[in-house]
N, C-alpha and C positions, 0 to 999 in steps of 0.2 A: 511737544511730544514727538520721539520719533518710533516711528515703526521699521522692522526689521533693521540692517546693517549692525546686526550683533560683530560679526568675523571684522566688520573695518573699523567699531570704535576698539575692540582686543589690541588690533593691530595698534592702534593711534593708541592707546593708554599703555602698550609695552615699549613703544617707543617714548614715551614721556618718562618711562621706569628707566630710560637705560643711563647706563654709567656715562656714556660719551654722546657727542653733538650727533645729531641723526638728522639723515634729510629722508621727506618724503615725499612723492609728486601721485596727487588721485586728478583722474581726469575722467570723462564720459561727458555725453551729450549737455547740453542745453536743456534744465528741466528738470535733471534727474537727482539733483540734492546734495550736489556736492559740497556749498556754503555750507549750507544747512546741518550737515555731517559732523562737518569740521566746529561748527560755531557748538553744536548741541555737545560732540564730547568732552569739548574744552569750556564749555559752562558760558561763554561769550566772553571770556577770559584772555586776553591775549598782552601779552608784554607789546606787539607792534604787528599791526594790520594795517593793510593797505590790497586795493583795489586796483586792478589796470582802467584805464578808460577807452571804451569802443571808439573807433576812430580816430584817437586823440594823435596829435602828433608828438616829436621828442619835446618839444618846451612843454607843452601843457602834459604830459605824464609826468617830467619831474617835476613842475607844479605842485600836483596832485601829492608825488612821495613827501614834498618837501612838507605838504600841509601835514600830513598821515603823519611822519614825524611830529610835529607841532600838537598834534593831540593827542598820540603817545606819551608827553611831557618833556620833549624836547624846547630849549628854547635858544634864542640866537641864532638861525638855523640861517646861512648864507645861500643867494643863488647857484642854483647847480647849472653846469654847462653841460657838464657827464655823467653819464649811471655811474663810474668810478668814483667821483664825489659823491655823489650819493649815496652811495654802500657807506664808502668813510664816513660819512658823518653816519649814518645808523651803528657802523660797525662804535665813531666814538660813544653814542648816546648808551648802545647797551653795554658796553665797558663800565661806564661810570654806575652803573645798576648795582643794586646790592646782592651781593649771592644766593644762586637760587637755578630752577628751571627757567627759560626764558623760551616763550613759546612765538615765533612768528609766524604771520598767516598773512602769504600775497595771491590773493584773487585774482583770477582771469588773466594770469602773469602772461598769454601768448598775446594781448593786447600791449603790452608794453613795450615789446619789441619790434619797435618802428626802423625803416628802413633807415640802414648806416648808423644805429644807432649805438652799436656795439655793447648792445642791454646782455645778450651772453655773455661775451667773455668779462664785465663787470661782474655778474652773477658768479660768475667762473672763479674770480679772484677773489670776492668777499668769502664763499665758500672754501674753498684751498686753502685761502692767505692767512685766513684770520678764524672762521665760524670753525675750522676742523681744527685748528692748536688750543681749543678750549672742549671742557665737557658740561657744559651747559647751553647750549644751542638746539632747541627742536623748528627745522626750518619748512613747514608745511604749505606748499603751493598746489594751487587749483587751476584747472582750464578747460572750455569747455571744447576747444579747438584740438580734440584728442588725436590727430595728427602732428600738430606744433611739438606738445607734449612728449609723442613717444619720439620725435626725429630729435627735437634742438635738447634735453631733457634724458628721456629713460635712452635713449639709441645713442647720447654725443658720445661720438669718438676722442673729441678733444681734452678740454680742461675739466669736466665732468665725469669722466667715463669711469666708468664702474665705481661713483660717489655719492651714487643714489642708495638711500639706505633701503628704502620698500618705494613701490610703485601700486598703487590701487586703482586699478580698474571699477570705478561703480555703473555696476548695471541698472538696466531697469528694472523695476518689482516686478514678481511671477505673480499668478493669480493665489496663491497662499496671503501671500505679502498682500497685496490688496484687500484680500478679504480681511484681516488683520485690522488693515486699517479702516474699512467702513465700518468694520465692529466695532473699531474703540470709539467712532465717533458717533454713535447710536443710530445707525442706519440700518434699516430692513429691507433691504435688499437679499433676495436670493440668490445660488450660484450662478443660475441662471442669468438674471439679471447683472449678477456683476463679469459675466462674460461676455456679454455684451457692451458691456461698458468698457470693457479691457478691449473689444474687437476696436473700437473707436480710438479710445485714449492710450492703450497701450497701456505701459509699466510705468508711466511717468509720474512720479507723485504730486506735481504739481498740478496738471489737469484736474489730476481726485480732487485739487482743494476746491475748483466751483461745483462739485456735484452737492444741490439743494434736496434737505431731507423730504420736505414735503413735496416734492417734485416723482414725478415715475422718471424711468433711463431715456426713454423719448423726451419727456419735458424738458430733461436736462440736456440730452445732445441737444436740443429747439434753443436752450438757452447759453448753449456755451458757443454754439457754430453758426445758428441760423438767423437768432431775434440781431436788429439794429446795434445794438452795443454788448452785441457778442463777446467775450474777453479774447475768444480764439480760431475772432473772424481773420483776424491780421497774424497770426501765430507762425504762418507758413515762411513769411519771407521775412520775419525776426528770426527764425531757430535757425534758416540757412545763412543768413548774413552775421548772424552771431557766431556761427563756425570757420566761415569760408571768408578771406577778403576779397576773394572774386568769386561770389554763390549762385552764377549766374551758369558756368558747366555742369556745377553738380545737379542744379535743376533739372537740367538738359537732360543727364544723364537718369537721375531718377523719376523724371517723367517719361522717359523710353522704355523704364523697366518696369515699369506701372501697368504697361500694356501684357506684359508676359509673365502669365502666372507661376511659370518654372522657372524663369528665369533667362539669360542671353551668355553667350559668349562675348569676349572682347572684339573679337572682327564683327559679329552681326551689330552691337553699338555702334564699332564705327558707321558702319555699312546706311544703320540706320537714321545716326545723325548726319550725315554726307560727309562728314572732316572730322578731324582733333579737334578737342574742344579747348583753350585755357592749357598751356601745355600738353603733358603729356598725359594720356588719357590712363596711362596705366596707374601714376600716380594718383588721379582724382579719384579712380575706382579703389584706390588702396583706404584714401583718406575716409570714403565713406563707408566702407566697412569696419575702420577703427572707429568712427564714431557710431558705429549700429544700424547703420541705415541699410545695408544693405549684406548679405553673408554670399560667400564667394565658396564652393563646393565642385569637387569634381563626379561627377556622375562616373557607375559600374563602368567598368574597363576605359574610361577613359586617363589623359595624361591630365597635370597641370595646366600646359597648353590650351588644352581643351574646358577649362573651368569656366562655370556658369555661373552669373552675378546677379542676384534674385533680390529685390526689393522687400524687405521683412517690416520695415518700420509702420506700424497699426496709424496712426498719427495721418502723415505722409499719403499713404493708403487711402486712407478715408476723405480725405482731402480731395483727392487726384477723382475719385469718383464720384463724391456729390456737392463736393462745396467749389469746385475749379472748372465754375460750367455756368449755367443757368438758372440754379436752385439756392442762390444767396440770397436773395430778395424775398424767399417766402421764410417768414420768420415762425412760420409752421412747419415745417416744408419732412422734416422727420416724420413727427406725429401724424400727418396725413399719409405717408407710405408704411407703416410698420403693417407687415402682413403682404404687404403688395409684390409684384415679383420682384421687380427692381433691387427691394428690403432682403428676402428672401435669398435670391442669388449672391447678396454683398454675404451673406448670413454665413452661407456656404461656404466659397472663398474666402474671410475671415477668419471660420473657424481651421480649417485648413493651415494658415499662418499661424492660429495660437497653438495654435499643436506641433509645430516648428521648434515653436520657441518655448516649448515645454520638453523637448526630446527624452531631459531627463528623469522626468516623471514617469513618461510613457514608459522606459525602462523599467522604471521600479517596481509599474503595476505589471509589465510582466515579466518578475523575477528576475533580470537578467543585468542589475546597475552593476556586477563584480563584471562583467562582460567586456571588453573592448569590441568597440563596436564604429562604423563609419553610417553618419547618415545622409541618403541622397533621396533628389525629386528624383525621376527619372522618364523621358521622352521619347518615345518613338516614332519618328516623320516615315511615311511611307514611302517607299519608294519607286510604287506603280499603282497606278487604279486597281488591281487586284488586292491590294494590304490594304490592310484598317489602323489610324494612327491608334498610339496607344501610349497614356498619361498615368503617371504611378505617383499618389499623394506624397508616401513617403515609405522608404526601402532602411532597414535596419540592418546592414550588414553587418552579422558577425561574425567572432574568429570561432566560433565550434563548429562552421559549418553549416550554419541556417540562415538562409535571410528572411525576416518578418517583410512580406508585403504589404502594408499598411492602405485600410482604403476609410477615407476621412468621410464622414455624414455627420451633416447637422441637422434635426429635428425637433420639433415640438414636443414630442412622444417615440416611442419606441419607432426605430425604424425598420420596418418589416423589408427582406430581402426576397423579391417576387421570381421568376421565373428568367426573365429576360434578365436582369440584372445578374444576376447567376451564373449565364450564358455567357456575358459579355466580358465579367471578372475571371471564370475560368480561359476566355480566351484570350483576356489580359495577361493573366500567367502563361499559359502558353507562349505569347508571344516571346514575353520578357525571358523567360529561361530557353527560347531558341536563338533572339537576337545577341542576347549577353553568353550564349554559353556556358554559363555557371554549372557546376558540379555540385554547389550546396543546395540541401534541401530548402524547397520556399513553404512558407507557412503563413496564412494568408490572418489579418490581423481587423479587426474591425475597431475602428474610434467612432464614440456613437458621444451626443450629449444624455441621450437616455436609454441606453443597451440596445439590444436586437428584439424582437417580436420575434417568439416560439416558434419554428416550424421544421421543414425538413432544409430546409436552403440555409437557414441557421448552424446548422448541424455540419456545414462543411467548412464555417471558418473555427479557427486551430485556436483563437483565443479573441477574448474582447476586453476594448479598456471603453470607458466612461467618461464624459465631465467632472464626476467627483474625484476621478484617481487623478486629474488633471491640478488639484489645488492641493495635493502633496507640497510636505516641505520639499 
């Protein structure tokens, strides 16, 4: 059963429809379905699959091709030295094939490509030489290393370049998608609940698969992170070493951005980790943004230069706060904080992040998706014991000339907006349209999971969205 990726199986069945050989490359994280995709549109159906192997060196990956051949229906298949031999004999095996589509599907193909192995330019030449002088080739590769992808792949300047037919990006499920999927699988779980569950596991459909129906959202974070044979006790240091062959910067680096809820510039990383980490820092920070981990955004009036690299991944997140400490050993250790503040303040900040990563919802509930629009946190450090810093969840700049000031609350119930708090937002505004100097009108936005409570202090923000506008397509 798959749920959602309607737009990437269209994609992958027009490309099955077409008259000539089409390549495709989908990449995204570790988790997020990209086998799965592939396997569900083509019915598990493949003329020639094959698999990279983690770690593996050049003899044991063409091993591996040469077997994947052999259970294709290849036979006599000789020792290969080169990926060059290897393409040839594929390329002879699907020659001798009877006419027709011919679908192949290589897995986790940025593991294949072992040092000096000259696995590109091999791909390079079976591609050019041979798969594009024919019109029955569909060549669909996967990888979870979506920096490999877009540089040796969708970026080559080389023997590839501009021979990529599509490129699919697969993201993680928004809360729509999720819900989708606990309904098909007869869960009663409420929005509530499966937001919660989203603040933890994110978009990743695979996580959804150990969520146990007879289980409440505590039971099941107790049993997916906290009890003894956890599935996604050990989760943290497979999803980074299954991206990275040295996952040991990027750690570094998103355990520094763990710390700051808005995010950092590239000098305060360095600053903060005392050196470059694993080359160049700027490249590590590129790679973990193409794989999701982290979104890179320039804050009101400032440059590129100036861009701030904010840890978005829910997963990651949750990790770094309760499981990357002192709290793995109680196999309870959820279930006994829900309610507590500890629970509470993660709740907040949480919610905060899915609201990020739902921007384009938030649009929608108010009115304004036809809009071009920039989204930023935005931060105010003081600059004397006379000022007061000032933290803005999230800023909607748009081109009419309004910026939605966005102020994020998580709640049980209606959150009632007091006196003080009133105070402190009207002098958040303040600040923000004296330090930014802005000419567009600001218009103050409330995200609430259960609206605002009646009053007079209600009455001065300009519009409000909900958790339920939050699970829009």
């Amino acid at each position: 059963m798959i749920i959602g990726r309607e737009n990437e199986q269209k994609q992958l069945e027009q490309l099955y429809e077409s008259e000539y050989s089409e390549f495709v490359a989908i990449y995204g994280r570790r988790r997020v379905g990209k086998t799965f995709l592939v396997r569900e549109t083509f019915n598990y159906r493949f003329t020639f699959q094959h698999t990279g192997i983690q770690g593996g060196d050049k003899k044991r990956q063409l091993i591996e091709f040469a077997q994947s051949l052999h259970n294709a229906g290849m036979r006599d298949i000789p020792k290969f030295k080169d990926w060059f031999k290897a393409f040839h004999a594929l390329e002879d095996f699907l020659a001798a094939l009877p006419a027709g589509k011919k679908v192949l599907f290589i897995d986790e193909l940025p593991w294949m490509d072992t040092q000096k192995s000259d696995f590109v330019s091999a791909l390079e030449h079976f591609w050019n030489g041979w798969a594009t002088a024919r019109k029955d080739i569909l060549l669909v590769v996967c990888g979870s290393a979506a920096s490999w992808i877009v540089s040796k792949i969708v970026m080559n300047y080389g023997g590839l370049h501009n021979r990529l037919s599509r490129q699919i990006y697969l993201k993680p499920f928004n809360l729509h998608e999720c819900e989708r999927y606990v309904n098909a699988l007869g869960f009663s779980f409420t929005r509530k609940q499966i937001l919660e569950t989203y603040m933890v596991l994110g978009g990743i459909p695979y996580y959804w698969t150990f969520l146990q129906k007879n289980c409440s959202v505590a039971q099941n974070i107790d049993k997916m992170f906290f009890a003894e044979d956890a599935p996604l006790r050990n989760e943290f240091n497979a999803l980074y070493a299954s991206l990275f062959k040295n996952p040991n910067p990027y750690i570094q680096i998103v355990r520094v951005l763990g710390t700051k809820k808005a995010g950092m510039t590239r000098s305060e990383i360095v600053k903060c980790l005392g050196k470059e980490t694993g080359g160049t820092i700027t490249d590590t920070l590129k790679d973990l943004e193409l794989c999701g981990f982290i979104r890179a955004y320039n804050s009101i009036g400032k440059t590129s230069k100036d861009a701030l690299y904010q840890l978005i991944d829910n997963y990651t997140l949750f990790y770094f706060k309760f499981f990357d400490g002192n709290h793995g050993n109680n196999p309870e250790y959820w279930s006994q904080n829900v309610g507590k503040t500890p629970h509470l303040v993660w709740c907040g900040l949480s919610f905060e992040r899915v609201c990020l990563q739902h921007a384009t919802q938030i649009k929608k509930a108010l009115g304004i998706s036809g809009i071009m629009c920039n989204i930023y946190s935005w931060v105010y450090r003081p600059q004397s014991n006379d000022e007061t810093g000032v933290q803005i969840d999230m800023l909607i700049d748009r081109v009419d000339d309004v910026i939605n000031l966005c102020e994020i609350k998580y709640s049980n119930g209606e959150y009632e907006i007091k006196k003080q708090y009133d105070e402190a937002l009207q002098r958040k505004i303040s600040t923000f349209t004296s330090k930014t100097g802005t000419t567009k009108a600001v218009w103050t936005v409330m995200i609430t999971t259960s609206g605002l409570k009646p009053n007079a202090y209600a009455n001065n923000i300009h519009a409000q969205v909900v958790m339920d506008d939050l699970f829009a397509e």
